[in-house]
Steps between C-alpha positions, in 0.01 A plus 500: 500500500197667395397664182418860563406818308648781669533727187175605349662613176397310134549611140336356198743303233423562165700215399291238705180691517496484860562652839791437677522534854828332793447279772768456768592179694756602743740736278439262149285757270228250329374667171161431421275595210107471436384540132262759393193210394545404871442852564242481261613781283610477111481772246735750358848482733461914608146418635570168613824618729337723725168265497723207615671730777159601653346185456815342713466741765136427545583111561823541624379299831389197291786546269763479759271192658556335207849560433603370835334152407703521222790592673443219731411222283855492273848746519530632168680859355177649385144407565272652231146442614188430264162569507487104576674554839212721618234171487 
């Protein structure tokens, strides 16, 4: 099947310091995360939520690029992607 991103909804995790969005393959839900540094954010955790959030909606294209080569490299439970992944 193919990865796809049919729901455009995300929330920041304070817990990670990231963004997580859901992928679908078929009707399997595929959790993904991208930290804030690969967002390029950091900084107090009020600023740095809603910076994250519209910082992932401006690259949501290349995000969602990205975590599809992730998706289709390896099958894991979570992909949490890095500023690293965006090379």
């Amino acid at each position: 099947m193919t990865l796809i991103f049919p729901n455009r909804s995300r929330s920041y995790d304070d817990a990670m310091n990231a963004v997580r969005f859901l992928g679908y393959d078929g009707m399997f839900e595929v959790p993904f995360s991208i930290e804030a540094a690969a967002l390029g954010k950091s900084g107090s955790s009020e600023i740095i939520a809603s910076e994250c959030l519209v910082a992932f909606d401006a690259a949501r294209g290349t995000i969602l690029e990205v975590a599809k080569k992730a998706y289709a490299r390896d099958r894991r439970t979570l992909y949490v992607l890095k500023a690293k992944d965006f090379r």
